[in-house]
N, C-alpha and C positions, 0 to 999 in steps of 0.2 A: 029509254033514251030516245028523242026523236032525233027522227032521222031528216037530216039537209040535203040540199040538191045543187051544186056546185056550178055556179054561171061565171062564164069565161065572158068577156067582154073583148071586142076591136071593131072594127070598123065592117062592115056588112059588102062594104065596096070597094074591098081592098083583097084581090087574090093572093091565094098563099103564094103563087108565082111571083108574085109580085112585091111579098114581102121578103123571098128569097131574093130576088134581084136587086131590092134595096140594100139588102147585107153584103153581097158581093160587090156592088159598086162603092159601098163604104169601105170594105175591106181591099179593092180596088187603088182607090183616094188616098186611100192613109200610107197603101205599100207605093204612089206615085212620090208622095211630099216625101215620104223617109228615103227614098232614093236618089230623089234628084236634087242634093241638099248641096251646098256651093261653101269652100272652104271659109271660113273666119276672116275678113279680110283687118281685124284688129292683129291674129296670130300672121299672116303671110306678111303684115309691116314690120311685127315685131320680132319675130324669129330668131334673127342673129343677135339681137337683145337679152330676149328670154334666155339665150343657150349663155351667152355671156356672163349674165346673173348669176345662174343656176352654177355654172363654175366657182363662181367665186364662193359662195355659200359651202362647195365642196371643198375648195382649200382652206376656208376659214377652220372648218371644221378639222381637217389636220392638224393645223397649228394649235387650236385647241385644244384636243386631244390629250399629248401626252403632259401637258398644264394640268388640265385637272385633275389625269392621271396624279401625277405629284401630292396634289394637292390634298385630295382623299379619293380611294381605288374606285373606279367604277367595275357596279355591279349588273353584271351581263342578264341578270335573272329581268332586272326592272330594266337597265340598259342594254338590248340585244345588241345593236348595232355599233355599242362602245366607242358610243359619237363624245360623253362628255358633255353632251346638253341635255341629259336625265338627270333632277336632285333627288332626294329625301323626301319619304314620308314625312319627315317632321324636322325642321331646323328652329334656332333662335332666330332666324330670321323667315320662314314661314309666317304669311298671311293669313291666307283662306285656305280650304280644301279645292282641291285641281283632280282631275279624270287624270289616271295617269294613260290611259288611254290614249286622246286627247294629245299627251307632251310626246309620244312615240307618234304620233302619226304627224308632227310637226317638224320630227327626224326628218327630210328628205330635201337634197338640195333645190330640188324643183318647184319649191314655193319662191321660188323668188321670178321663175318665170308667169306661175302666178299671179304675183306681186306686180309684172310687168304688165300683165294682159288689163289688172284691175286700172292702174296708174294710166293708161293706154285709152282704156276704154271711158275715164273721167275727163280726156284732154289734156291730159299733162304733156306737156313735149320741152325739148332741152333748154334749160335758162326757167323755168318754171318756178315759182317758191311754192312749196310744201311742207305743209306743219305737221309736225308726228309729235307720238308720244307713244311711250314704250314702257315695259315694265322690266322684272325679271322672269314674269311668271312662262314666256316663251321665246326663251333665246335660240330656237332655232326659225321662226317667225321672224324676228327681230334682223337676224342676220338675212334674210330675206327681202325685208323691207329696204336695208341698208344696201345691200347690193343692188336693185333695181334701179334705186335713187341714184344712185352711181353710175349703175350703166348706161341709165337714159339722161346723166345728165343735168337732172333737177338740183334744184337747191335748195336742200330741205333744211328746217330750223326745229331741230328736236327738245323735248323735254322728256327725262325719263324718270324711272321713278326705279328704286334700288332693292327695293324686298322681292319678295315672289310668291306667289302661291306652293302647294304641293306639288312635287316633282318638278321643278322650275330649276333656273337657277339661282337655289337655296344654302346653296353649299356654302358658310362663312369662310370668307376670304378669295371666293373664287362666286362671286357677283356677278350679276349681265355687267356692269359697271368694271369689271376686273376683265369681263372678258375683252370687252370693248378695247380698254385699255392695252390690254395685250393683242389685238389687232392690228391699231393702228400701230405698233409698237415692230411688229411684224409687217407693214406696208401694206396690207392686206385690204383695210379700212383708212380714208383720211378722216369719214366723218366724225360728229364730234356735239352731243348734248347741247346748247348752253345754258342747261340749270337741271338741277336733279332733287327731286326729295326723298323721304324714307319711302312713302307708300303709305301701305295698308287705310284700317278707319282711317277717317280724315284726311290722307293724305300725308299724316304725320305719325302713321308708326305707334296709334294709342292701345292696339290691340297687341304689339308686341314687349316682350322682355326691357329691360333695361342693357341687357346687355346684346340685344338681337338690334335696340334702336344703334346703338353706339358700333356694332359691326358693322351699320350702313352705311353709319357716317363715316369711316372710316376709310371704304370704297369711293365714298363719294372723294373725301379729300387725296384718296390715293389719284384719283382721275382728275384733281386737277379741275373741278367742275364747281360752276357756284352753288350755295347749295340752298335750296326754299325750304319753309320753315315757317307755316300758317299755322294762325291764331286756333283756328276753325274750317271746316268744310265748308262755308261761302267764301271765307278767305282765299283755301287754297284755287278753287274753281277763279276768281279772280286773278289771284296772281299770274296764274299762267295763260289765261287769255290776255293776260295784258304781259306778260313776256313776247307772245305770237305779236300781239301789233305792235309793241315797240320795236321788237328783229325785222317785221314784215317794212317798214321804212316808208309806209303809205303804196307799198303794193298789194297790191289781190293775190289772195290766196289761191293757185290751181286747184289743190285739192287736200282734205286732214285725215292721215293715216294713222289711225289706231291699231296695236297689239293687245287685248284680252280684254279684261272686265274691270280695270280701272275708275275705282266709286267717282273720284273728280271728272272723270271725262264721261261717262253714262248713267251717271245715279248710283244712289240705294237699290236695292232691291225692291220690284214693281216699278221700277224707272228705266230701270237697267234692259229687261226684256223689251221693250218697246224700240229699240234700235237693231233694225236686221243685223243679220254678218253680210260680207259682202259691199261690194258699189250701190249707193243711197243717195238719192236726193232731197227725200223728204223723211217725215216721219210723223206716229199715229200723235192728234194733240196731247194725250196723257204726257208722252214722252218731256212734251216742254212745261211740267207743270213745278219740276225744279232746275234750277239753274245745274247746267253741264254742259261743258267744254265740246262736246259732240254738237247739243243742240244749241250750244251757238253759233258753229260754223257751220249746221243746218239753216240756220234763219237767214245767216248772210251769205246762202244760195251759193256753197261750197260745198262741193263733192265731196263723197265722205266715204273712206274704205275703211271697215270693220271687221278686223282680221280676231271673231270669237264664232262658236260652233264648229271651232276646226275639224271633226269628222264628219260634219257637212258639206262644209266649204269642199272638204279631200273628195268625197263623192261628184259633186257638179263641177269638176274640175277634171277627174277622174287618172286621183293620185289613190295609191292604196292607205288602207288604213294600218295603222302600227305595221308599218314592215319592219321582219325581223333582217333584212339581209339588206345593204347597203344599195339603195336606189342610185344607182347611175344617172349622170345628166343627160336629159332627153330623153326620159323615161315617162308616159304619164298620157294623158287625156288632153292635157293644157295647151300641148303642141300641134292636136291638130284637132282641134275641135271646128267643127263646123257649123252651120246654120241655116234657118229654113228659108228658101226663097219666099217668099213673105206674099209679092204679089200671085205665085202660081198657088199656092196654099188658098189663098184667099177664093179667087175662081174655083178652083176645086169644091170646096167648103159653099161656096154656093150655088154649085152646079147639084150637088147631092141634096141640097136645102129644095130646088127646083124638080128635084125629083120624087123627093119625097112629099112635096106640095099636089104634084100631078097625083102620083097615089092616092090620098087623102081626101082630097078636095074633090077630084072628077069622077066621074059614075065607071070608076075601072078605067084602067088604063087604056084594055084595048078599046072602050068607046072613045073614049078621049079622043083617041089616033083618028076613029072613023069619024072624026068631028060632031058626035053627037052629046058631048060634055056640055052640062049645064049649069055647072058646078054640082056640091055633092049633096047626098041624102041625109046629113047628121049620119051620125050611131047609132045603134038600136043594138039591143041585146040579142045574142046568139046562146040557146041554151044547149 
């Protein structure tokens, strides 16, 4: 077996002091930026807002509660927190398959502060119009979006859609559509859909039961809500952009909040992934290579909150995931999140850039200093 001889390569001109000194002044830089970081001034405007919100999401969820209790028992094993916004593995009115993961971390009244920061941070301020679209598949998201809109004021023109995914609100008879209903019922909520469809494929409920489509319409006409009813998936993606501008009355949209994975507002699938979670202003070209309700109010240069990746979102927000035990209001990351002073960061970040150019470039540092730098010698191998 022959035998190798192992060449280390750096710089010839660069002392080991000197590479130590380089790592301590980065290590320096990085512990000055993370310290001297300056409160969120979106969160210090919106604070009594956010707490606001985040109340109301917690009594909606009482009133809730012993409703769906009634309705069918909730189960503590999948719903720890016996909010009543946990469904079913499997209902006649089940779409697609849902993380149930995902629906418990969606438990917590503090998306709506959230909700507030996103809304905030797009420029919405009160007298706003705001186009949503909701499903079942996260009513406690849903109830989130809804209170924000409220407390800040806006005037949102919603369209929802009445099935759900896994573990959503699945439960026949006790709908996002039912629950809604029993909110504003309860003064809780005034807001209010104007048009609703099945869901699922197409938009029309082709993937579900005959008798899972007829328990949505059902909800739907219990609420009182008009109800859409496309030919097709180009259809329905019409219909409801053209609901948005006939409600919108020749105003601008501030900004279009979406709840979960709804095919008409972000595609098929390989369409669908192409639109972040989160506050968006643009998105990659694939995304617009089929008509959707997102990527139209992407083109006409409207903000766009995409409320899917919810144990992402929970993380960079810094809400917990699936908590078992009832998160309090003002509980969470969202309330005080801060941010980097941007121009000290920057100076820093090239102060290190300048020093690490002196090492590299000049014949050693300490000639450098004695002003005998010429610049430097290339590299050459040290064996």
């Amino acid at each position: 077996m022959k035998n190798y001889t192992k060449i280390y390569w750096r710089s010839s001109q660069v002392p080991t002091w000197g590479l130590v000194f380089l790592a301590l002044a980065a290590l320096a830089i990085f512990a000055i930026a993370e310290g001297v970081q300056k409160r969120d001034p979106v969160v210090e405007e919106n604070y009594a807002t956010m707490v606001t919100a985040s109340r109301t999401v917690r009594d909606a969820i009482e009133v809730l509660r012993p409703i769906r209790g009634q309705v069918q028992p909730i189960n503590p094993e999948f719903d720890p927190q016996r909010s009543g916004l946990i469904g079913t593995a499997s209902s006649i009115v089940t779409t697609t398959r849902g993380g149930l993961e995902s629906k418990q971390t969606s438990v917590n009244p503090n998306w709506a502060a959230v909700a507030v920061k996103l809304l905030a941070q797009a420029g919405v301020e009160e007298g706003d119009l705001v186009a949503v679209a909701v499903s079942g598949s996260f009513p406690g998201l849903n109830l989130a979006v809804y209170a924000a809109l409220e407390a800040m004021g806006a005037e949102p023109v919603i369209i929802a859609s009445g099935s759900s995914s896994q573990w959503g609100a699945n439960v026949p008879d006790m709908l996002w559509l039912d629950m809604e209903r029993e909110l504003r019922r309860a003064g809780i909520f005034s807001l209010k859909p104007i048009a609703a469809s099945i869901g699922g494929v197409e938009d029309r409920g082709i993937d579900l039961p005959q008798e899972g489509v007829a328990s949505v319409r059902r909800s739907i006409e219990r609420a009182d809500i008009r109800f859409l009813q496309p030919g097709s998936y180009q259809e329905a993606v019409a219909d409801r952009i053209a609901l948005y501008r006939e409600h919108s009355e020749g105003r601008k949209y501030a900004a279009f909040v979406n709840v979960g994975g709804g095919a008409t507002i972000v595609g098929p699938p390989g369409i669908d992934s192409q639109f972040r979670s989160g506050l968006q202003y643009n998105a990659p070209a694939r995304a617009f290579a089929v008509d959707t309700v997102m990527g139209y109010f992407l083109r006409e240069r409207v903000p766009v909150i995409h409320f899917i990746g919810v144990n992402n979102l929970a993380e960079r927000h810094g809400l917990p995931i699936a908590p078992e035990e009832v998160v309090p209001v003002g509980a969470g990351g969202v309330y005080t999140a801060s941010t980097y002073r941007r121009g000290l960061a920057l100076f820093l970040g090239l102060a290190l850039i300048g020093l690490t150019w002196l090492m590299v470039y000049s014949d050693g540092i300490g000639t450098f200093w004695r002003g005998k730098g010429k610049g430097g010698k290339g590299v050459r191998p040290m064996v």
